[in-house]
C-alpha positions in Angstrom: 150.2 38.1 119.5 148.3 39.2 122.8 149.9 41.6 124.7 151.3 41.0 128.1 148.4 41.5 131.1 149.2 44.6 132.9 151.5 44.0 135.6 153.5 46.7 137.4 156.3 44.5 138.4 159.6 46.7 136.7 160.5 49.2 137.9 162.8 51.2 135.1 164.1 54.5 136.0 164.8 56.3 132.9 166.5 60.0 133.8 167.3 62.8 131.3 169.9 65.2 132.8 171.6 68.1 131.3 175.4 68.4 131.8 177.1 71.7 131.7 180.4 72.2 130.0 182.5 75.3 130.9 181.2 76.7 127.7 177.6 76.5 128.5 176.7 73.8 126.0 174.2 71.2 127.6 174.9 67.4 127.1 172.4 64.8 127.8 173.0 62.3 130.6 170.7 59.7 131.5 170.3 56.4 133.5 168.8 53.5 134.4 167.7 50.8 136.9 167.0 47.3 137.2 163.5 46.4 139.8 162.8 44.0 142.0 161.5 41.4 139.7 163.4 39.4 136.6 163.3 40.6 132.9 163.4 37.9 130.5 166.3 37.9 127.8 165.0 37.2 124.4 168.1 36.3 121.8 167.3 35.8 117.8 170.2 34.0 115.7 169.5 34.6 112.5 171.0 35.6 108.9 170.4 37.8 106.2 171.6 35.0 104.0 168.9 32.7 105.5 165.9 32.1 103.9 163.8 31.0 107.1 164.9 33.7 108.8 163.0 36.7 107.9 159.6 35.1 109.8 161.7 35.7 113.0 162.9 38.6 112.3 160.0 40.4 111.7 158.4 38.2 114.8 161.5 40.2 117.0 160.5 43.5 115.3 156.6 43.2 116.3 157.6 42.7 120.0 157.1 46.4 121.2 153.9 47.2 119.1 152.7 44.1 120.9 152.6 45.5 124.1 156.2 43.6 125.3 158.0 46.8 126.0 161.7 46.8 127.2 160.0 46.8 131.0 158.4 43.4 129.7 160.9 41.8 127.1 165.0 42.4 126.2 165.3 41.4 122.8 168.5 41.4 120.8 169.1 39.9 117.4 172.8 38.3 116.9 173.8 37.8 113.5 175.4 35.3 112.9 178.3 34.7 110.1 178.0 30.5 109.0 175.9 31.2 105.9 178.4 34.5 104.3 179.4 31.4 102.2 176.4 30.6 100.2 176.2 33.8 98.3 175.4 37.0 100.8 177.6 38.2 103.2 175.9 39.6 106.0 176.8 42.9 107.1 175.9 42.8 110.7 177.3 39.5 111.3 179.9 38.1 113.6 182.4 35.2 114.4 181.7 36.4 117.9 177.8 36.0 117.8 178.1 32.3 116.3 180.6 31.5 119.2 178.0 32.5 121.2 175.3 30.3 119.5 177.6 27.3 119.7 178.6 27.9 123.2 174.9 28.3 124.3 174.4 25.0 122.0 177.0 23.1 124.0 176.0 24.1 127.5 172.3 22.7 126.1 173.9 19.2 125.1 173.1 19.7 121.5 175.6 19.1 118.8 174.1 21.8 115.8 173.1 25.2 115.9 170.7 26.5 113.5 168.8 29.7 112.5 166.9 30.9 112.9 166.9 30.2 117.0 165.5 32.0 119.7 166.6 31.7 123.7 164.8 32.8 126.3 166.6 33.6 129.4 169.9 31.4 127.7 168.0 28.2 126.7 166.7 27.1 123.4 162.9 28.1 123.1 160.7 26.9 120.7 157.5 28.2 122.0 158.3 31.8 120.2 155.6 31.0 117.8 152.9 30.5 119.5 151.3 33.8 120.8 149.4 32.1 123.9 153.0 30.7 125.5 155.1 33.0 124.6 152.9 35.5 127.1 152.5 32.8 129.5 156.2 32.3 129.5 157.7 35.4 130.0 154.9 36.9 132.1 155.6 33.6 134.5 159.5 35.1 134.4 158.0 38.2 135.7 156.7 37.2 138.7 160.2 35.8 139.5 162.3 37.3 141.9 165.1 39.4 139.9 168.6 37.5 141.2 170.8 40.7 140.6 171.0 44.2 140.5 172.1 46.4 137.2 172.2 49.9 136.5 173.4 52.3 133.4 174.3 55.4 133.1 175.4 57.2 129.8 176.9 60.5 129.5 176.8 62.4 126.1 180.8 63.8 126.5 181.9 67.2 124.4 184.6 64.9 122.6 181.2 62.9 121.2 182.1 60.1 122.8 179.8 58.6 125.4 180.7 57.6 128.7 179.1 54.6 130.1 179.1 53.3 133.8 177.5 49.9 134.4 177.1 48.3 137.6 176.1 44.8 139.0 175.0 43.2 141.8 174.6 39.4 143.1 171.5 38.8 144.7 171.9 36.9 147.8 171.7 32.4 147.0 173.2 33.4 143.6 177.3 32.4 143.3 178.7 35.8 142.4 181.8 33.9 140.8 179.6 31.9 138.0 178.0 35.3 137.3 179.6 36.9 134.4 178.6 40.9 132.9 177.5 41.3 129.6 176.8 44.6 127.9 175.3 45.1 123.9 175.2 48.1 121.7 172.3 47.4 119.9 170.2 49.2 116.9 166.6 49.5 115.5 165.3 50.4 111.9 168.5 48.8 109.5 167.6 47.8 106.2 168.8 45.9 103.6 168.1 44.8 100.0 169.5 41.6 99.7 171.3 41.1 96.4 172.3 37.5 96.4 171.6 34.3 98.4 168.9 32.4 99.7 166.4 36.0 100.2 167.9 37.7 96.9 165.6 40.1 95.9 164.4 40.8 99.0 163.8 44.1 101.7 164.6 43.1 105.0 164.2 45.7 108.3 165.6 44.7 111.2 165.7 45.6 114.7 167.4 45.2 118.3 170.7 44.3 116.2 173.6 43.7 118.3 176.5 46.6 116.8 178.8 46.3 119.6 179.5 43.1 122.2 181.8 43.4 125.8 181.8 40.9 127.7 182.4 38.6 129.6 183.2 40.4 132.4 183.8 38.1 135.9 181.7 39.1 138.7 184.6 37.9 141.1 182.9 39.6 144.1 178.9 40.6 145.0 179.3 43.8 143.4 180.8 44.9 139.8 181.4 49.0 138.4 182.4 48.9 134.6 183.0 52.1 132.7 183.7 52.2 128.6 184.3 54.8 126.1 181.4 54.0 123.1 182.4 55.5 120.2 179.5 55.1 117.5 180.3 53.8 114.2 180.2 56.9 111.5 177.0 55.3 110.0 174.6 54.4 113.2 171.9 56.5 114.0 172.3 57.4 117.5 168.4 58.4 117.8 168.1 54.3 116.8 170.7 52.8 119.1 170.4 51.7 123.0 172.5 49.4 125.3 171.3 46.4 126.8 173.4 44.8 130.0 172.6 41.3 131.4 173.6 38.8 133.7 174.1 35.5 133.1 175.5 32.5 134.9 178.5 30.8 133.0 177.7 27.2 134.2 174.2 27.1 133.1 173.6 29.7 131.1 170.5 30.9 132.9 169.8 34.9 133.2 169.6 36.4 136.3 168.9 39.7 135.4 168.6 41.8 132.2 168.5 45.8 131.8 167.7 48.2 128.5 167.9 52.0 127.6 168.3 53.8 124.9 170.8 56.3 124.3 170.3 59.6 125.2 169.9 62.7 123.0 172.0 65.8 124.0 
């Protein structure tokens, strides 16, 4: 895979602050900002209890050593839940991440989903193979105008909670009431060694795995604030995790703008 031609066109503000409690201890704070230009959504649906699946997976894992960066590429891996029944149950799969498939399947006028399945920018992409288009594709979403505005902001709290504050903006031409607010927890480095199924026997490493899903959230007017309490699961790695926020537009499921950063370390 060739690695993306060097163009400055995101600008990602990525801020490390230290918070002081009354006590003196420091907590980390940091944040985040969309740039002027559009970051294309990558989205794997795949399954540990799919046997075609772990090509893709690893393909998603590659991305950054590639030179596709988070300033370059969003990737997130949804797990989905159809094949639990054929003899492995996946353990980061979802009834909500197959809704999403279908959904996305739906809006496309296609009556199946299947796995594995990349989207780029909310449509069904085929061209994920193929080293040459893939950079030709997302390097021509580039150089397109971003059409909205995100920011994050995470605070490392004493409780051990995190506090996080999104917000998102409309560009101008774009109908703020067909934009809806997504936000994913996501984690690198998760392994598995698949006892049963279709990849029984098998060592599988993923990463970009959707943990936690919100959304969606309306985007009644030009401009939308949301603020959550995370609390991380007992066995994620915080040092592994990040949140990604996106855009999209309900009708037809294109992505106006996408945003990642990782969680901060107190």
């Amino acid at each position: 895979m060739r690695p993306l031609s060097s163009l400055n066109l995101i600008a990602l503000s990525l801020l490390a602050l230290p918070l002081i409690t009354q006590s003196g201890q420091a907590y980390a704070e940091c944040s985040a900002a969309s740039g002027d230009q559009r970051v294309p959504l990558v989205e794997l649906y795949t399954s540990e209890g799919c046997s075609s699946c772990p090509p893709a997976d690893k393909w998603l894992n590659s991305l950054r050593s590639s030179g596709f960066d988070q300033n370059k590429v969003i990737p997130l891996a949804f797990h989905v839940d159809y094949w639990d029944y054929i003899g492995w149950k996946d353990p980061y799969a979802s009834p909500r991440y197959s809704a999403r498939q279908r959904l996305a399947a739906a809006r496309g006028g296609a009556g199946f989903v299947y796995t594995p399945q990349i989207m780029l920018n909310g449509r069904d992409y085929r061209g994920w193979s193929r080293d040459s288009q893939f950079t030709r594709d997302v390097n021509g979403t580039l150089k397109q105008a971003a059409r909205a505005r995100l920011g994050i902001r995470i605070s490392q709290l004493p409780s051990g909670e995190l506090g996080l504050k999104t917000s998102a903006s409309v560009a101008p031409g774009n109908d703020a009431k067909q934009a809806e607010l997504f936000v994913a927890v996501y984690e690198n480095s998760l392994r598995s060694s698949i006892k049963a199924g279709e990849n029984a026997g098998r060592e599988l490493t993923h990463d970009h795995v959707v943990r936690e899903w919100m959304g969606p959230f309306s985007l009644d007017t030009a401009d939308k604030t949301l603020e959550k309490l995370l609390i991380l699961n007992a066995g994620w790695q915080q040092r592994d995790a990040g949140i990604v926020v996106f855009v999209q537009d309900r009708g037809n499921g294109d992505v106006l703008q996408a945003l990642a950063m990782p969680l901060c370390k107190s």
